[in-house]
C-alpha positions in Angstrom: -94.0 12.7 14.0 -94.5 8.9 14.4 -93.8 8.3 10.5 -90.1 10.1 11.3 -89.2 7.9 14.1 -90.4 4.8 11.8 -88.5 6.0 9.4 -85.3 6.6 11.8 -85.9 3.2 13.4 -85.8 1.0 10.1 -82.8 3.1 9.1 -80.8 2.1 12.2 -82.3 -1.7 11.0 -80.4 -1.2 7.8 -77.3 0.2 9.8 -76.8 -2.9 11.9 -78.0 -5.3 8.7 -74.7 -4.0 6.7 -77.0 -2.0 4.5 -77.3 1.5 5.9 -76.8 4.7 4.2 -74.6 7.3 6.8 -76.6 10.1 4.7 -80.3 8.6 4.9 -79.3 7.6 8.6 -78.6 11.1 9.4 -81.4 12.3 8.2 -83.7 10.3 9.5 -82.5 11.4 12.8 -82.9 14.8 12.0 -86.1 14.7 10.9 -87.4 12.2 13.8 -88.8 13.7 16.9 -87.3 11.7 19.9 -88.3 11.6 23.6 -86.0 13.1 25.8 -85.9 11.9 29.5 -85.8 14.8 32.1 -83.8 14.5 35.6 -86.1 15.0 38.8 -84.7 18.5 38.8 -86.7 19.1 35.0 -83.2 19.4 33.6 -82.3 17.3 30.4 -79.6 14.7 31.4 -76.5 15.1 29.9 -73.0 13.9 30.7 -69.6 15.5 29.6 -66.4 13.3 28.5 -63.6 14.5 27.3 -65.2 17.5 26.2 -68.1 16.4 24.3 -71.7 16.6 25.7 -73.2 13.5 25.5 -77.1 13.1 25.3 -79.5 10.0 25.6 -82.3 9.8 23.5 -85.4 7.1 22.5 -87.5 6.5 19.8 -90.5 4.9 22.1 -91.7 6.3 25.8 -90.9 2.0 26.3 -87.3 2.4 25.5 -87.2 5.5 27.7 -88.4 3.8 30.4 -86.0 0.6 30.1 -83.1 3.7 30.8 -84.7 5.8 33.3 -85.6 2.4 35.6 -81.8 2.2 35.5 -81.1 5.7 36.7 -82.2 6.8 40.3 -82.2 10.8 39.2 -84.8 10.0 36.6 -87.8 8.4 38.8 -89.8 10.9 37.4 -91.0 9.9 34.3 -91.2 13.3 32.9 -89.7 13.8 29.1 -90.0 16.1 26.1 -90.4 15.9 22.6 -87.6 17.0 20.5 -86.6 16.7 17.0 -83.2 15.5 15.9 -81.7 18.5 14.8 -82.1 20.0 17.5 -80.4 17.7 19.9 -76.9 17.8 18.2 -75.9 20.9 19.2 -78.6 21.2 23.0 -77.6 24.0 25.0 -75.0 25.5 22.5 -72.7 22.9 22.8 -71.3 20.3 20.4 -73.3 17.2 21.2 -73.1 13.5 20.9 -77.0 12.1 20.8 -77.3 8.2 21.4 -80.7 6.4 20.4 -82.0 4.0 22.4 -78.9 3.2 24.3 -80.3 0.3 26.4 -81.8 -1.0 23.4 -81.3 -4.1 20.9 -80.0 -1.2 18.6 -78.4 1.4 19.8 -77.5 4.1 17.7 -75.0 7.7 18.8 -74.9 10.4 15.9 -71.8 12.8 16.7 -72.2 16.5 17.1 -73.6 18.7 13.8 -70.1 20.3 12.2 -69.5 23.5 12.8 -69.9 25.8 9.9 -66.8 27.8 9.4 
């Protein structure tokens, strides 16, 4: 697991270097497993905006906690483990995942397409 999230972290260092491939990006994601904060209810935090689920997700428990000492409904600590491809469509739902949002690079990855 810790080799994918290498792997997704100097992808997103390419990305914001000019050299990034969207394809290898992607599926570094998908193939990372990310930690996933939980609210103090045990619920994954999610918000909704203009109807797309958004999603916040972190490559380290450090850049986690940088987010969660923001938010007062995440004292907890608590988080899960999840991998990628399963965040871009959580609960069903089209869903926009962002990486390390209070980090030097942040990265979102828009919902999977659907297959029609």
């Amino acid at each position: 697991m810790i080799d994918g999230l290498v792997t997704l972290r100097d992808e997103i260092g390419a990305y914001y270097r000019g050299a990034g491939q969207p394809t290898v990006l992607r599926e570094a994601f998908r193939q990372a497993s990310l930690f996933v904060p939980l609210t103090d209810d045990e619920d994954v935090y999610m918000g909704s905006m203009g109807g797309v689920h958004w999603l916040c997700a972190f490559s380290t428990e450090a850049e986690m906690g940088k987010y969660c000492a923001s938010r007062a409904d995440m004292s907890s600590g608590r988080f899960i483990t999840v991998p990628g491809w399963r965040l871009l469509n959580a609960g069903g739902n089209p869903t926009c995942v962002i990486v390390d949002v209070k980090g030097e690079f942040p990265m979102s990855f828009p919902p999977a397409p659907t297959v029609i």
